[in-house]
C-alpha positions as CSV (number, residue, x, y, z in Angstrom):
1,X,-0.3,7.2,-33.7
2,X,3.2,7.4,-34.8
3,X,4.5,9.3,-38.1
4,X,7.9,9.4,-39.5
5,X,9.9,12.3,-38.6
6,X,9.5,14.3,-41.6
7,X,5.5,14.1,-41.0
8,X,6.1,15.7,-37.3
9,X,5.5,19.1,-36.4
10,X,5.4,18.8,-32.9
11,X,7.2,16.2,-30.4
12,X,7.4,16.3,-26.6
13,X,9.3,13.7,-25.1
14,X,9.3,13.3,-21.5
15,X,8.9,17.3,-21.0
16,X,8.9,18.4,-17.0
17,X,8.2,21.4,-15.7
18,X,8.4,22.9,-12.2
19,X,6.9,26.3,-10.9
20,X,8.7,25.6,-7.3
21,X,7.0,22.8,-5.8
22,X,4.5,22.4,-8.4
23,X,4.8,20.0,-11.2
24,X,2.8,21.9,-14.1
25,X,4.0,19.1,-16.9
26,X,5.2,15.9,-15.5
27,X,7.3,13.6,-18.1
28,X,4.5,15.0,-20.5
29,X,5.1,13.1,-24.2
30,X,2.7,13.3,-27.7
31,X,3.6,14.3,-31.4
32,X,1.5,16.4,-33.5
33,X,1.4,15.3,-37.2
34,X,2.2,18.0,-40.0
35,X,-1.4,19.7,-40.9
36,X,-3.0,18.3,-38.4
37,X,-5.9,20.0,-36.0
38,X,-4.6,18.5,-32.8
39,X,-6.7,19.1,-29.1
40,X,-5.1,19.2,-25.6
41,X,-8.2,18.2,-23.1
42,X,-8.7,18.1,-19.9
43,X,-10.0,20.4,-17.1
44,X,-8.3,23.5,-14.8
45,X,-4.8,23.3,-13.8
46,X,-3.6,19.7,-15.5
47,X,-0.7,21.7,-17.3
48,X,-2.9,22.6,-20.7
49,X,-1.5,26.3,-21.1
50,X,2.1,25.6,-20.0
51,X,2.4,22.8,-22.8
52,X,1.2,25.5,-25.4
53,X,3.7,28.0,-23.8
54,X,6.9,25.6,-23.7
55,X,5.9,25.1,-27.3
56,X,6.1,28.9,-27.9
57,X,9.4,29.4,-26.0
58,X,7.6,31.0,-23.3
59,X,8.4,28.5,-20.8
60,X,11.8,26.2,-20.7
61,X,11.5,22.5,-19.1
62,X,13.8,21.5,-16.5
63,X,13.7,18.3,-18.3
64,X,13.1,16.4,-21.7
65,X,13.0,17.2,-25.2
66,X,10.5,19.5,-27.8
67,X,11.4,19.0,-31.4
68,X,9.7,21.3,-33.7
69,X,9.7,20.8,-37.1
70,X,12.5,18.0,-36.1
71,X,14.6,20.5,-34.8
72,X,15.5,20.6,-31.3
73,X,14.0,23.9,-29.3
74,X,14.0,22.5,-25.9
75,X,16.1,25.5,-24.3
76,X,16.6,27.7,-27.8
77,X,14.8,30.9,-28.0
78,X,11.4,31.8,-29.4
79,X,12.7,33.4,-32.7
80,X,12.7,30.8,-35.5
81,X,9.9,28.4,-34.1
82,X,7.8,30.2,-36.4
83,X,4.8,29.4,-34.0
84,X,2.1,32.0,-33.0
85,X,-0.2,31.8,-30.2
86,X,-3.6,33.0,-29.6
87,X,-4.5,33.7,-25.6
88,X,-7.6,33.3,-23.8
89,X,-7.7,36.7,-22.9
90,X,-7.1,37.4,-26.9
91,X,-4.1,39.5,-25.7
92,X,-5.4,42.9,-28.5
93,X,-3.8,46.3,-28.4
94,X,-6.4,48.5,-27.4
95,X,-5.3,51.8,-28.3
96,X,-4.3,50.1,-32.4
97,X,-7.1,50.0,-35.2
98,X,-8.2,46.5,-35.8
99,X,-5.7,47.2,-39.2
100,X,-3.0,48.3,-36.8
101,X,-3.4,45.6,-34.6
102,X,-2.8,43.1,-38.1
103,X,-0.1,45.0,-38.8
104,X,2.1,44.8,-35.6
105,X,3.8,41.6,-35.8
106,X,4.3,42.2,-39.7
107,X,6.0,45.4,-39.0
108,X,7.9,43.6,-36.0
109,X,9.3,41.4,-38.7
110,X,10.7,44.2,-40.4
111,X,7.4,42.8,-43.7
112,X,7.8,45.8,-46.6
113,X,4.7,48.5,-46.4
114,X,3.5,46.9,-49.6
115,X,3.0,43.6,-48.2
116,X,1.8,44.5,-45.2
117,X,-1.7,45.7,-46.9
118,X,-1.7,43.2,-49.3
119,X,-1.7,40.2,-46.1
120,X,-4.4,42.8,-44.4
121,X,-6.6,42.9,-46.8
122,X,-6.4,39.1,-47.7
123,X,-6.5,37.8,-43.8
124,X,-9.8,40.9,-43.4
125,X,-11.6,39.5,-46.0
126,X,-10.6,35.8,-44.5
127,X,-12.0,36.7,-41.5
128,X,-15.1,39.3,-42.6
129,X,-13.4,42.3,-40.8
130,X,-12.7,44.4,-43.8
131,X,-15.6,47.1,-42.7
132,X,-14.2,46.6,-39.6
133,X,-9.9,47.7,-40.0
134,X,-10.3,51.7,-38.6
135,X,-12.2,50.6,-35.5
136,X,-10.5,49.7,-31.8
137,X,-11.2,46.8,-30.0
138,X,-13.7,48.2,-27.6
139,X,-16.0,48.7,-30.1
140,X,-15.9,45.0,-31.2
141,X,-18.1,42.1,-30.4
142,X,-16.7,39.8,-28.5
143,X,-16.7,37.6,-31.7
144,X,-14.8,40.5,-34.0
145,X,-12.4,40.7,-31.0
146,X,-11.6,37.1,-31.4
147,X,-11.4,36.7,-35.2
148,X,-8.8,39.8,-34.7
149,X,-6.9,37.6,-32.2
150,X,-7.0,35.0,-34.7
151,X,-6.3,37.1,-37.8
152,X,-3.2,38.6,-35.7
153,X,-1.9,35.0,-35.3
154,X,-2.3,33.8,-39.0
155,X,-1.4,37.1,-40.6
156,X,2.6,36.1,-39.8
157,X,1.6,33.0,-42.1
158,X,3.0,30.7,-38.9
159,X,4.1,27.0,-39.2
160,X,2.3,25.9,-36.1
161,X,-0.7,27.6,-34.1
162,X,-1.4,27.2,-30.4
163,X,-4.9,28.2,-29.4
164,X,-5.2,28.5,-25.6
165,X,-9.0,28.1,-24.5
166,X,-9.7,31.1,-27.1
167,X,-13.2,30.8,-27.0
168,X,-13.9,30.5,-23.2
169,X,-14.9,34.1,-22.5
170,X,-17.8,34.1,-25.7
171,X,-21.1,32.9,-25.0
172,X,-22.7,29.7,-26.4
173,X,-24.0,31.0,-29.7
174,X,-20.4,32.3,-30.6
175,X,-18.5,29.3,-29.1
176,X,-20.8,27.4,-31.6
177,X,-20.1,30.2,-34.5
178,X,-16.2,30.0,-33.4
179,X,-15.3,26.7,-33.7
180,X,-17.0,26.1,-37.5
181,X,-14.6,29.1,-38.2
182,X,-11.7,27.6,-36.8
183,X,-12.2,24.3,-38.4
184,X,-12.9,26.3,-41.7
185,X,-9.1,28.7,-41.6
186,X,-7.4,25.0,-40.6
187,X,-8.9,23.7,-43.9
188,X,-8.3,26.8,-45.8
189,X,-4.9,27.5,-44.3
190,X,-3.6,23.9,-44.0
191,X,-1.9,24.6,-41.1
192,X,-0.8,23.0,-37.8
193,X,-3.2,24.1,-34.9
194,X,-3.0,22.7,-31.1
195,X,-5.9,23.9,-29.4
196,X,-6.2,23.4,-25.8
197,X,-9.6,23.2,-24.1
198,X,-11.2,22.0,-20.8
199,X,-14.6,21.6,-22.6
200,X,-15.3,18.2,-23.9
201,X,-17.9,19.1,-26.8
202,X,-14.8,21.3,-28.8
203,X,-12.3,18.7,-27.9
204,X,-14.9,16.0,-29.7
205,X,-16.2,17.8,-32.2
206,X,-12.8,19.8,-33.6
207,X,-10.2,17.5,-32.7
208,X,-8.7,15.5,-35.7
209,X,-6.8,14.1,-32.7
210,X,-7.1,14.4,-29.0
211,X,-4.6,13.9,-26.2
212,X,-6.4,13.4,-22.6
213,X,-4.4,15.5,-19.9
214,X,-4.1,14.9,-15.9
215,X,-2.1,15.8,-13.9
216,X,0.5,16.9,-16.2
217,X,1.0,14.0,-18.4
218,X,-0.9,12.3,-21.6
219,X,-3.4,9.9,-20.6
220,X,-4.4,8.7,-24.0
221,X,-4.3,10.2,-27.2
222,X,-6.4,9.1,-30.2
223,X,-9.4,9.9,-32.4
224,X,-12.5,11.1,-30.7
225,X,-13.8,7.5,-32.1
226,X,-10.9,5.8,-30.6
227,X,-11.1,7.6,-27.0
228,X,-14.9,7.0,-27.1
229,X,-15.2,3.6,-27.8
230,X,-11.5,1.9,-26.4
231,X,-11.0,4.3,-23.4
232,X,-7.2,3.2,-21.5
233,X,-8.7,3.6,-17.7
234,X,-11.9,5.3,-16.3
235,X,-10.5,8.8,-15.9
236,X,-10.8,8.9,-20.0
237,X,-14.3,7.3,-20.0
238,X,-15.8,9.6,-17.4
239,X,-14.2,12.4,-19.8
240,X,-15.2,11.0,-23.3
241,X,-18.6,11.0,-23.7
242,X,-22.0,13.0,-22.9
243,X,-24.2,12.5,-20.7
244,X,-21.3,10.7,-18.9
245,X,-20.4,6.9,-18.5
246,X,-23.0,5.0,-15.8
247,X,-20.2,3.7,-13.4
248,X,-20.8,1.4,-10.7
249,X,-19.3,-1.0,-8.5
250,X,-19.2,-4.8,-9.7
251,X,-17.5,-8.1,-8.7
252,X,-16.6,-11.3,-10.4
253,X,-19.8,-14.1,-9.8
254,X,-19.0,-16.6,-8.3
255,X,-19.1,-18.9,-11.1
256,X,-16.3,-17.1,-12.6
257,X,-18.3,-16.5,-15.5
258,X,-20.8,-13.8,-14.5
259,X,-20.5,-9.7,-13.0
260,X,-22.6,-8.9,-10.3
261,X,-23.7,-5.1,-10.2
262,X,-26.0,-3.4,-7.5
263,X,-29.4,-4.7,-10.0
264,X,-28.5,-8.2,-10.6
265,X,-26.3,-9.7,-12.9
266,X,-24.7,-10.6,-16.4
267,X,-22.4,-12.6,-18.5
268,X,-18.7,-11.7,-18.6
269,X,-17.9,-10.5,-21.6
270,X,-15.0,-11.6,-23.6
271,X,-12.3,-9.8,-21.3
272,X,-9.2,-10.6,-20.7
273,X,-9.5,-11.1,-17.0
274,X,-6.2,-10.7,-14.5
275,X,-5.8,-13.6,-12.5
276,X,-7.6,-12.9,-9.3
277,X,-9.6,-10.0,-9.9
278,X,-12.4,-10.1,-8.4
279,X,-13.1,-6.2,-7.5
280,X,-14.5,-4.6,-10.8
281,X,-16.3,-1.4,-11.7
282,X,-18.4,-1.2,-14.6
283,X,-18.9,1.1,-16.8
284,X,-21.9,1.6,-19.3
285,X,-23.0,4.3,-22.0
286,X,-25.9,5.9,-21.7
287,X,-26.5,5.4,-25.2
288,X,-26.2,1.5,-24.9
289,X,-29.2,1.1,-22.2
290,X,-32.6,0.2,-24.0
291,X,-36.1,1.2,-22.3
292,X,-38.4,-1.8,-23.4
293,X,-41.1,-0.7,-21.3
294,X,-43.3,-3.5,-19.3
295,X,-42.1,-6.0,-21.7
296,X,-40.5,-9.4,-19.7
297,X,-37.5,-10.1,-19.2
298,X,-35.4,-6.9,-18.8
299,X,-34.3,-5.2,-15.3
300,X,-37.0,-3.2,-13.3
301,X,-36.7,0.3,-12.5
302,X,-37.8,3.4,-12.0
303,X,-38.0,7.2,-13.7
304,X,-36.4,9.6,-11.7
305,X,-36.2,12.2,-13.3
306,X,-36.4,13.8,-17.4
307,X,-33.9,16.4,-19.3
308,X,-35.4,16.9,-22.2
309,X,-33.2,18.2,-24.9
310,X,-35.0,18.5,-28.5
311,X,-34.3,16.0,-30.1
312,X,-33.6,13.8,-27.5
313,X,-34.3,13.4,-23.5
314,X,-32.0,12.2,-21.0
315,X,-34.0,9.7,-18.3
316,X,-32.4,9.0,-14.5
317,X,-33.5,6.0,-14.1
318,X,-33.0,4.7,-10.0
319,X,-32.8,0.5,-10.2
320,X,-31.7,-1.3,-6.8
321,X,-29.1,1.4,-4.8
322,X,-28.0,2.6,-8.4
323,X,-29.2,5.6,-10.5
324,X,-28.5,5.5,-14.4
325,X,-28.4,8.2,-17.0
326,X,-30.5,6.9,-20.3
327,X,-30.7,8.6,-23.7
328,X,-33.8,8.2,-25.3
329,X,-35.4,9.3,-28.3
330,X,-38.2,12.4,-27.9
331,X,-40.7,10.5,-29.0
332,X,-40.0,7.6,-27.3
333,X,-39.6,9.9,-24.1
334,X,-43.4,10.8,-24.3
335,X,-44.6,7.9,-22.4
336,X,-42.3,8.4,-19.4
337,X,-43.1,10.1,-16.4
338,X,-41.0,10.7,-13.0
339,X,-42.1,7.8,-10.6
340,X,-43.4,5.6,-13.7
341,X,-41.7,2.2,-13.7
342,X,-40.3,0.9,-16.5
343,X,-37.5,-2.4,-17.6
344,X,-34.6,-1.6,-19.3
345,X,-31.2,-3.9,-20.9
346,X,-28.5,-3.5,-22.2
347,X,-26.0,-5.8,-24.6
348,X,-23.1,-7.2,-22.2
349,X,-20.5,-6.9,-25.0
350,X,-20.7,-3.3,-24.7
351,X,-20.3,-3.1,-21.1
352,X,-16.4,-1.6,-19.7
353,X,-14.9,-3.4,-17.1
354,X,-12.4,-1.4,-15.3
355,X,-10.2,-2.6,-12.6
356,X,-10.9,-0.9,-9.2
357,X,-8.0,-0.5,-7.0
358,X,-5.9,0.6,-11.3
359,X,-9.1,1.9,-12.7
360,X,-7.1,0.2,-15.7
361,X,-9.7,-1.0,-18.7
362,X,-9.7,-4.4,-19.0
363,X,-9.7,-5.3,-22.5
Protein backbone atom coordinates (compact mmCIF):
# COMPACT_ATOMS: atom_id res chain seq x y z
CA UNK A 1 0.00 0.00 0.00
CA UNK A 2 1.07 3.40 -0.95
CA UNK A 3 -0.10 6.77 0.84
CA UNK A 4 0.71 10.23 -0.08
CA UNK A 5 3.38 11.80 1.78
CA UNK A 6 1.52 13.78 4.15
CA UNK A 7 -0.28 10.30 5.31
CA UNK A 8 3.38 8.78 6.15
CA UNK A 9 4.79 8.44 9.37
CA UNK A 10 7.31 6.13 8.66
CA UNK A 11 9.46 5.44 5.33
CA UNK A 12 12.53 3.27 4.84
CA UNK A 13 13.97 3.27 1.58
CA UNK A 14 16.59 0.92 0.68
CA UNK A 15 18.00 1.07 4.50
CA UNK A 16 21.46 -1.18 5.01
CA UNK A 17 23.04 -1.94 7.92
CA UNK A 18 26.27 -3.62 8.78
CA UNK A 19 27.54 -4.87 12.22
CA UNK A 20 31.13 -5.92 10.45
CA UNK A 21 30.49 -8.70 8.32
CA UNK A 22 26.91 -9.05 9.18
CA UNK A 23 24.21 -7.55 7.16
CA UNK A 24 21.46 -6.86 10.01
CA UNK A 25 19.04 -4.73 7.30
CA UNK A 26 19.83 -5.41 3.79
CA UNK A 27 18.23 -2.63 1.25
CA UNK A 28 15.26 -3.03 3.83
CA UNK A 29 12.18 -0.62 2.36
CA UNK A 30 8.15 -0.22 3.80
CA UNK A 31 6.18 2.99 4.91
CA UNK A 32 4.00 3.11 7.87
CA UNK A 33 0.76 5.12 7.37
CA UNK A 34 -0.08 7.98 9.93
CA UNK A 35 -2.25 6.13 12.85
CA UNK A 36 -1.60 3.11 11.83
CA UNK A 37 -0.85 -0.31 14.14
CA UNK A 38 1.84 -1.54 11.79
CA UNK A 39 3.71 -5.36 12.65
CA UNK A 40 7.39 -6.26 11.68
CA UNK A 41 7.23 -10.38 11.54
CA UNK A 42 9.44 -12.80 11.22
CA UNK A 43 11.60 -15.07 13.42
CA UNK A 44 15.33 -14.54 15.43
CA UNK A 45 17.93 -12.59 13.94
CA UNK A 46 16.13 -11.24 10.36
CA UNK A 47 16.94 -7.57 11.45
CA UNK A 48 13.40 -6.98 13.48
CA UNK A 49 15.07 -4.91 16.52
CA UNK A 50 17.69 -3.04 14.47
CA UNK A 51 14.83 -1.61 12.09
CA UNK A 52 12.97 -0.41 15.32
CA UNK A 53 16.38 1.03 16.63
CA UNK A 54 17.46 2.91 13.22
CA UNK A 55 13.93 4.28 13.63
CA UNK A 56 14.74 5.56 17.14
CA UNK A 57 18.19 7.01 16.19
CA UNK A 58 19.88 4.27 18.01
CA UNK A 59 21.41 2.86 15.08
CA UNK A 60 22.63 4.93 11.75
CA UNK A 61 22.59 2.94 8.21
CA UNK A 62 25.54 2.88 6.07
CA UNK A 63 23.06 3.26 3.47
CA UNK A 64 19.53 4.57 2.28
CA UNK A 65 17.03 6.85 3.51
CA UNK A 66 14.29 6.96 6.85
CA UNK A 67 11.93 9.82 6.60
CA UNK A 68 9.90 10.40 9.58
CA UNK A 69 7.11 12.42 9.53
CA UNK A 70 8.55 13.40 5.85
CA UNK A 71 11.51 14.66 7.29
CA UNK A 72 14.75 13.20 6.63
CA UNK A 73 16.49 11.50 9.97
CA UNK A 74 18.66 9.08 8.25
CA UNK A 75 22.00 10.23 10.02
CA UNK A 76 20.33 13.24 12.30
CA UNK A 77 20.18 12.65 15.98
CA UNK A 78 17.48 11.09 18.22
CA UNK A 79 16.15 14.44 19.66
CA UNK A 80 13.16 15.67 17.63
CA UNK A 81 11.90 12.18 16.17
CA UNK A 82 9.55 12.39 18.89
CA UNK A 83 9.54 8.45 18.83
CA UNK A 84 9.65 6.34 22.06
CA UNK A 85 10.48 2.79 22.36
CA UNK A 86 9.43 0.12 24.51
CA UNK A 87 12.25 -2.94 25.01
CA UNK A 88 11.78 -6.52 25.51
CA UNK A 89 13.47 -6.44 28.56
CA UNK A 90 10.98 -3.35 29.46
CA UNK A 91 14.22 -1.43 30.26
CA UNK A 92 12.38 0.00 34.22
CA UNK A 93 14.43 1.87 36.84
CA UNK A 94 14.45 -0.39 39.61
CA UNK A 95 15.41 1.66 42.39
CA UNK A 96 12.22 4.68 41.00
CA UNK A 97 8.54 4.25 42.26
CA UNK A 98 6.39 3.12 39.46
CA UNK A 99 5.37 7.26 39.73
CA UNK A 100 9.03 8.06 39.46
CA UNK A 101 9.60 5.83 36.79
CA UNK A 102 6.48 7.94 34.77
CA UNK A 103 8.00 10.88 35.68
CA UNK A 104 11.67 10.50 34.28
CA UNK A 105 11.44 11.21 30.80
CA UNK A 106 8.82 14.15 31.65
CA UNK A 107 11.40 15.67 33.90
CA UNK A 108 14.12 14.92 31.21
CA UNK A 109 12.17 17.19 29.07
CA UNK A 110 12.51 19.82 31.36
CA UNK A 111 7.65 19.12 31.65
CA UNK A 112 6.64 21.82 34.68
CA UNK A 113 5.89 19.83 38.24
CA UNK A 114 2.24 20.68 37.56
CA UNK A 115 2.05 18.71 34.46
CA UNK A 116 3.92 16.13 35.36
CA UNK A 117 1.14 14.77 37.92
CA UNK A 118 -1.52 15.78 35.92
CA UNK A 119 0.00 13.14 32.71
CA UNK A 120 0.61 10.61 35.82
CA UNK A 121 -2.39 10.47 36.96
CA UNK A 122 -4.14 10.41 33.54
CA UNK A 123 -1.61 7.70 31.88
CA UNK A 124 -2.19 5.54 35.85
CA UNK A 125 -5.58 5.48 35.51
CA UNK A 126 -5.01 4.57 31.54
CA UNK A 127 -3.23 1.83 32.40
CA UNK A 128 -4.95 0.65 36.05
CA UNK A 129 -1.72 1.49 37.99
CA UNK A 130 -2.95 4.26 40.15
CA UNK A 131 -2.90 1.89 43.48
CA UNK A 132 0.10 0.96 42.18
CA UNK A 133 2.60 4.69 41.73
CA UNK A 134 4.68 4.24 45.41
CA UNK A 135 5.63 0.70 44.69
CA UNK A 136 9.19 -0.49 42.78
CA UNK A 137 9.28 -2.66 40.09
CA UNK A 138 10.18 -5.78 41.87
CA UNK A 139 7.14 -5.88 43.54
CA UNK A 140 5.17 -5.89 40.23
CA UNK A 141 3.69 -8.60 38.11
CA UNK A 142 5.18 -9.23 35.27
CA UNK A 143 1.99 -7.63 33.62
CA UNK A 144 2.24 -4.25 36.00
CA UNK A 145 5.87 -4.19 34.94
CA UNK A 146 4.94 -4.01 31.36
CA UNK A 147 1.96 -1.60 31.37
CA UNK A 148 4.78 0.65 33.34
CA UNK A 149 7.06 0.06 30.30
CA UNK A 150 4.23 1.03 28.26
CA UNK A 151 2.89 3.93 30.40
CA UNK A 152 6.72 5.27 30.33
CA UNK A 153 6.57 5.32 26.55
CA UNK A 154 3.13 7.08 26.03
CA UNK A 155 3.40 9.41 28.99
CA UNK A 156 5.87 11.72 26.57
CA UNK A 157 2.61 11.82 24.40
CA UNK A 158 5.19 10.39 21.34
CA UNK A 159 4.31 10.70 17.58
CA UNK A 160 5.43 7.20 16.74
CA UNK A 161 5.81 4.03 19.07
CA UNK A 162 8.21 1.15 18.49
CA UNK A 163 7.31 -1.96 20.47
CA UNK A 164 10.20 -4.45 20.41
CA UNK A 165 8.90 -8.16 21.20
CA UNK A 166 7.36 -6.45 24.60
CA UNK A 167 5.46 -9.19 25.55
CA UNK A 168 7.87 -12.19 25.03
CA UNK A 169 9.02 -12.65 28.54
CA UNK A 170 4.96 -12.86 29.97
CA UNK A 171 3.31 -16.10 29.94
CA UNK A 172 0.32 -17.08 27.69
CA UNK A 173 -2.50 -15.74 29.85
CA UNK A 174 -0.85 -12.14 29.86
CA UNK A 175 0.40 -12.26 26.23
CA UNK A 176 -3.35 -12.84 25.56
CA UNK A 177 -4.32 -9.91 28.33
CA UNK A 178 -1.42 -7.68 26.68
CA UNK A 179 -2.20 -7.48 23.27
CA UNK A 180 -6.21 -6.55 23.77
CA UNK A 181 -4.55 -3.69 25.90
CA UNK A 182 -2.30 -2.67 23.28
CA UNK A 183 -4.90 -2.70 20.63
CA UNK A 184 -7.11 -0.78 23.11
CA UNK A 185 -4.20 2.52 23.99
CA UNK A 186 -3.71 2.49 19.84
CA UNK A 187 -7.50 3.11 19.56
CA UNK A 188 -7.65 5.35 22.57
CA UNK A 189 -4.39 7.10 21.80
CA UNK A 190 -4.58 7.28 17.94
CA UNK A 191 -1.15 6.85 17.61
CA UNK A 192 1.43 5.31 15.36
CA UNK A 193 2.80 1.93 16.83
CA UNK A 194 5.34 -0.56 14.93
CA UNK A 195 5.40 -3.59 16.84
CA UNK A 196 7.94 -6.12 16.02
CA UNK A 197 7.32 -9.78 16.83
CA UNK A 198 8.57 -13.36 15.86
CA UNK A 199 5.15 -14.86 16.89
CA UNK A 200 2.74 -15.22 14.15
CA UNK A 201 -0.69 -15.22 16.27
CA UNK A 202 0.21 -11.28 17.43
CA UNK A 203 1.48 -10.41 14.10
CA UNK A 204 -2.24 -11.84 12.68
CA UNK A 205 -4.33 -10.92 15.12
CA UNK A 206 -2.85 -7.00 15.98
CA UNK A 207 -1.47 -6.10 12.87
CA UNK A 208 -3.62 -3.46 10.85
CA UNK A 209 -0.65 -4.16 8.52
CA UNK A 210 2.10 -6.60 8.36
CA UNK A 211 5.48 -6.52 6.72
CA UNK A 212 7.12 -10.29 6.46
CA UNK A 213 10.97 -9.97 7.29
CA UNK A 214 14.06 -12.45 6.14
CA UNK A 215 16.98 -11.92 5.98
CA UNK A 216 16.98 -8.34 6.44
CA UNK A 217 14.66 -7.11 3.80
CA UNK A 218 10.55 -6.94 3.33
CA UNK A 219 9.25 -9.94 1.83
CA UNK A 220 5.72 -8.81 1.49
CA UNK A 221 3.76 -6.46 3.27
CA UNK A 222 -0.08 -6.43 3.39
CA UNK A 223 -3.20 -7.09 5.47
CA UNK A 224 -3.24 -10.35 7.46
CA UNK A 225 -6.12 -11.11 4.73
CA UNK A 226 -3.91 -10.24 1.92
CA UNK A 227 -0.70 -12.20 3.24
CA UNK A 228 -3.04 -15.16 4.03
CA UNK A 229 -4.83 -15.65 1.01
CA UNK A 230 -2.21 -14.06 -2.01
CA UNK A 231 1.15 -15.06 -0.34
CA UNK A 232 4.37 -13.59 -2.89
CA UNK A 233 6.55 -17.03 -2.55
CA UNK A 234 6.45 -20.00 0.00
CA UNK A 235 8.61 -18.42 2.65
CA UNK A 236 5.28 -16.12 3.49
CA UNK A 237 2.89 -19.02 3.18
CA UNK A 238 4.74 -21.35 5.45
CA UNK A 239 4.73 -18.12 7.82
CA UNK A 240 1.01 -17.03 7.35
CA UNK A 241 -1.17 -19.29 8.59
CA UNK A 242 -1.84 -21.96 11.50
CA UNK A 243 -1.42 -25.12 11.50
CA UNK A 244 0.94 -24.36 8.60
CA UNK A 245 0.52 -24.73 4.73
CA UNK A 246 0.59 -28.76 3.53
CA UNK A 247 3.57 -28.33 0.97
CA UNK A 248 4.63 -30.89 -1.24
CA UNK A 249 6.36 -31.66 -4.26
CA UNK A 250 4.36 -31.54 -7.67
CA UNK A 251 5.02 -31.63 -11.45
CA UNK A 252 3.16 -30.45 -14.53
CA UNK A 253 0.99 -33.84 -16.14
CA UNK A 254 1.80 -34.63 -18.91
CA UNK A 255 -1.10 -33.39 -20.67
CA UNK A 256 -0.19 -29.99 -19.75
CA UNK A 257 -3.32 -29.55 -18.11
CA UNK A 258 -3.08 -31.58 -14.86
CA UNK A 259 -0.48 -31.51 -11.40
CA UNK A 260 0.76 -34.60 -10.28
CA UNK A 261 1.33 -34.73 -6.28
CA UNK A 262 2.75 -37.82 -4.30
CA UNK A 263 -1.48 -39.17 -4.01
CA UNK A 264 -2.56 -38.72 -7.51
CA UNK A 265 -3.61 -35.96 -9.39
CA UNK A 266 -5.64 -32.74 -10.28
CA UNK A 267 -6.66 -30.10 -12.71
CA UNK A 268 -4.44 -27.05 -13.12
CA UNK A 269 -5.94 -24.36 -11.87
CA UNK A 270 -6.20 -21.12 -13.64
CA UNK A 271 -2.42 -20.12 -13.23
CA UNK A 272 -0.52 -18.28 -15.16
CA UNK A 273 2.05 -20.99 -16.00
CA UNK A 274 5.93 -19.94 -17.04
CA UNK A 275 6.77 -21.47 -20.17
CA UNK A 276 8.48 -24.69 -19.34
CA UNK A 277 7.84 -25.18 -15.83
CA UNK A 278 7.39 -28.31 -15.15
CA UNK A 279 8.96 -28.56 -11.43
CA UNK A 280 6.13 -27.26 -9.06
CA UNK A 281 5.44 -27.44 -5.31
CA UNK A 282 2.11 -27.21 -3.98
CA UNK A 283 0.86 -25.81 -1.39
CA UNK A 284 -2.61 -26.40 0.43
CA UNK A 285 -4.40 -25.08 3.68
CA UNK A 286 -5.26 -27.14 6.12
CA UNK A 287 -8.45 -25.43 6.32
CA UNK A 288 -9.29 -26.17 2.50
CA UNK A 289 -9.00 -30.26 2.91
CA UNK A 290 -12.53 -31.89 3.46
CA UNK A 291 -12.83 -35.39 5.43
CA UNK A 292 -15.85 -37.06 3.50
CA UNK A 293 -15.45 -40.18 5.22
CA UNK A 294 -16.01 -43.65 3.17
CA UNK A 295 -17.91 -41.72 0.72
CA UNK A 296 -16.59 -42.40 -3.22
CA UNK A 297 -14.78 -40.57 -5.06
CA UNK A 298 -12.25 -38.61 -2.81
CA UNK A 299 -8.47 -39.66 -2.13
CA UNK A 300 -7.72 -42.54 0.42
CA UNK A 301 -5.89 -42.11 3.49
CA UNK A 302 -5.13 -42.63 6.71
CA UNK A 303 -5.35 -41.05 10.47
CA UNK A 304 -2.14 -40.57 11.91
CA UNK A 305 -2.48 -38.85 14.50
CA UNK A 306 -5.25 -36.10 16.58
CA UNK A 307 -4.52 -32.54 18.37
CA UNK A 308 -7.37 -31.82 19.73
CA UNK A 309 -7.88 -28.24 20.47
CA UNK A 310 -11.56 -27.29 21.84
CA UNK A 311 -13.22 -26.24 19.46
CA UNK A 312 -11.52 -27.73 16.90
CA UNK A 313 -8.92 -30.81 16.27
CA UNK A 314 -6.10 -30.95 13.98
CA UNK A 315 -5.97 -34.61 12.00
CA UNK A 316 -2.26 -35.88 10.32
CA UNK A 317 -3.50 -37.55 7.87
CA UNK A 318 -0.52 -40.02 5.97
CA UNK A 319 -1.89 -40.49 2.00
CA UNK A 320 0.75 -42.21 -0.48
CA UNK A 321 4.65 -40.92 0.82
CA UNK A 322 2.86 -37.59 2.10
CA UNK A 323 1.45 -36.56 5.50
CA UNK A 324 -1.19 -33.73 5.67
CA UNK A 325 -2.32 -31.44 8.56
CA UNK A 326 -6.41 -31.23 8.46
CA UNK A 327 -8.66 -28.94 10.56
CA UNK A 328 -11.71 -30.36 11.50
CA UNK A 329 -14.58 -29.51 13.44
CA UNK A 330 -14.83 -31.31 17.27
CA UNK A 331 -17.65 -32.85 16.52
CA UNK A 332 -16.83 -34.03 13.34
CA UNK A 333 -13.41 -35.22 14.96
CA UNK A 334 -15.40 -37.78 17.11
CA UNK A 335 -15.45 -40.48 14.59
CA UNK A 336 -11.74 -40.45 13.87
CA UNK A 337 -9.30 -42.62 15.35
CA UNK A 338 -5.33 -43.06 14.76
CA UNK A 339 -4.99 -45.88 12.10
CA UNK A 340 -8.84 -45.40 10.90
CA UNK A 341 -8.98 -44.77 7.17
CA UNK A 342 -10.76 -42.26 5.83
CA UNK A 343 -11.04 -40.07 1.90
CA UNK A 344 -10.56 -36.65 1.90
CA UNK A 345 -10.66 -33.54 -1.28
CA UNK A 346 -10.06 -30.58 -1.65
CA UNK A 347 -11.23 -27.69 -4.28
CA UNK A 348 -8.21 -27.30 -6.97
CA UNK A 349 -8.91 -23.50 -7.21
CA UNK A 350 -7.59 -23.16 -3.81
CA UNK A 351 -4.54 -25.00 -4.28
CA UNK A 352 -0.86 -22.62 -4.36
CA UNK A 353 1.42 -23.50 -6.92
CA UNK A 354 4.83 -22.27 -6.21
CA UNK A 355 7.72 -22.54 -8.41
CA UNK A 356 10.53 -24.78 -6.99
CA UNK A 357 13.96 -23.98 -7.94
CA UNK A 358 12.13 -19.44 -7.07
CA UNK A 359 9.70 -20.69 -4.61
CA UNK A 360 7.94 -17.75 -6.49
CA UNK A 361 3.82 -18.10 -6.30
CA UNK A 362 2.52 -18.57 -9.40
CA UNK A 363 -0.53 -16.55 -9.85
Amino acid sequence: MTAGSADVAVRLESVTKRFGNVVALDRMSFEVERGRLFVVFGPSSVGKTTALRTIAGLERPQEGRLEINGRDFTRAPIAGRNVSMVFQSFALYPHLTVRENFAYPLKEAGVSTAEIAQRIGEIAEILKLGHRLENKPETLSGGEQQRVALGRSLIRRPDILLLDEPLTNLDAKLRDDMRTEIKRLHRQFGITIIYATPDELEALSMGEEIAVIREGHVVQTGTPDELYLTPKDLYVAQKIGSPTMNVMGASLGSDGRSIEVPFGSFALPDINLPPGARDLKVGIRPADIRINGGAPGGISGRVHMLEPLGDITIVDIDAADQRLKVVVREADALALQPGAELSFDFDPARVHVFDAQSEQHIT
